[in-house]
C-alpha angles and dihedrals in degrees: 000000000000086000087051090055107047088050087061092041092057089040094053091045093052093040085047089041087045087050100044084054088051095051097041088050101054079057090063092037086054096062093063088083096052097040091059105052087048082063105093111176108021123110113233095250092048086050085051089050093052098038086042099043088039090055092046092056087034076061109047095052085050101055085038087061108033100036099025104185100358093063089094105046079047090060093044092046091056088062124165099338087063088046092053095040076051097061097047091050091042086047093049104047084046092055101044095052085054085047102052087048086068104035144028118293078235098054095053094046099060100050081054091066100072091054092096086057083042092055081043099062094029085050087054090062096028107047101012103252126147122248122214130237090244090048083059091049094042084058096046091055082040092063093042091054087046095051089051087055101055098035090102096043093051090048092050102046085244106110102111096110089043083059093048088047100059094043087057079052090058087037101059089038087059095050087046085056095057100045085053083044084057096029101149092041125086098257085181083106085062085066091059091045096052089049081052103059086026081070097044092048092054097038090049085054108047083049093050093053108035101249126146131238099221115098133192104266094255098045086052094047090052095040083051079049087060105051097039104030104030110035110005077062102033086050093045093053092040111041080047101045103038091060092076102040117083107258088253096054093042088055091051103045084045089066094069073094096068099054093039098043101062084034093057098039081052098054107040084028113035090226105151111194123229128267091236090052090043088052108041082041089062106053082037096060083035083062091044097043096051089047080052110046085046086062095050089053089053089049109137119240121268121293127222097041117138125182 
């Protein structure tokens, strides 16, 4: 009995240590918003080469201090898989800071949200797992919450960040695919490839178009902000966190960010979001939180016990 009792007592601690990481790191999620509306001068794409140069080296000292000499046969271990997981993160953080330059931080947030039904049914015709019949109703509202969203914007001609938005969404439910692909190997190295195409992607960008990659000194402190503070941490806890929480209680405890992101970007910024985005938001994050909460009733019992 004694030995019962300690293996629940281990398993509670690293679920409630896995959920503490998950939490901590949609705080720092939730800054990105507001960090970018206090850069005044900056181009997108010169924003995305600081915050992607920035992570790489936010990386780098990370892997240096935790793993010491083992931080480069880590990154050669992760391979291709790590690489690719790399380019749909990079993709979608890219993305989402070009999306919130043409829409509200709210906006984007919440089309962000269906980005855990989206991995479920792209996980169903890329890895082979069944879907259930909420996950499909939970898409079908999702869509509906979605459609009210961008029902201004399509009206308007101005739905180009709704449409950002939504391909951050696929983006990030591709990257969740492959993680779930690599499940019992250390994806942290995808972190430090996506800072790395990040970077080639911007780079490629400013040169195209001309732009320079001297910024005013505030607008550089709060782009290096980006990159360290908002997503190398936020990352870190939740690369690290997630990969003891069952998929469905990860998602749920992720969307912290959507509540606390507009919150945030209201309050230091005074950005109120639109009653059209609060609506179809609402009945967004209401989809994602009932295929989440499904999952959590499905949730298998504690490893590790013994009797």
């Amino acid at each position: 009995m004694t030995t019962l009792m300690a293996g629940f007592d281990e398993e509670g601690a690293r679920l409630a240590r896995g959920r503490a990481m998950v939490l901590l790191a949609t705080l720092f999620w939730s800054i990105g918003g507001p960090l970018v509306r206090f850069i005044q001068a900056a181009d997108a794409w010169q924003i995305l080469f600081y915050r992607s140069a920035s992570l790489v080296v936010f990386l780098c000292l990370y892997l240096a201090l935790t793993e010491g000499r083992r931080a480069l046969p880590l990154l050669r271990s992760a391979g291709w898989p790590a690489a690719l997981a790399g380019l749909c993160i990079g993709f979608t953080y890219s993305i989402y800071v070009l999306a919130i330059t043409t829409t509200t931080v709210a906006n984007v947030l919440f089309l962000l949200s269906c980005s855990p039904i989206l991995g479920a049914v792209l996980g169903q015709f890329l890895l082979g797992e069944r879907v259930r019949r909420t996950t499909w109703v939970a898409m079908a509202v999702a869509l509906v919450g979605v459609g009210i969203m961008v029902s201004d914007g399509l009206a308007g001609g101005g739905s180009l960040g709704d449409i950002l938005g939504l391909a951050a969404a696929l983006g990030f439910a591709l990257y969740s695919v492959v993680l779930r692909w690599r499940k019992n190997a250390d994806m942290l190295p995808s972190v430090f490839y996506g800072g790395l195409f990040g970077t080639a992607f911007a780079t490629t960008f400013c040169l195209a178009g001309g732009l320079s990659f001297l910024l005013t000194p505030a607008d550089t402190v709060f782009a290096l902000l980006l990159g360290t503070l908002n997503l190398g941490v936020g990352l870190v806890l939740y690369t690290r966190g997630a990969r003891v929480l069952p998929v469905a209680e990860g998602t749920l405890l992720s969307l912290l960010e959507v509540v606390l992101g507009p919150l945030l970007t209201w309050l230091l910024v005074g950005e109120v979001p639109a009653a059209s985005t609060l609506a179809g938001g609402l009945v967004l994050l209401a989809a994602v939180l009932i295929y989440a909460s499904t999952g959590l009733s499905r949730r298998r019992p504690p490893t590790g016990v013994v009797s």
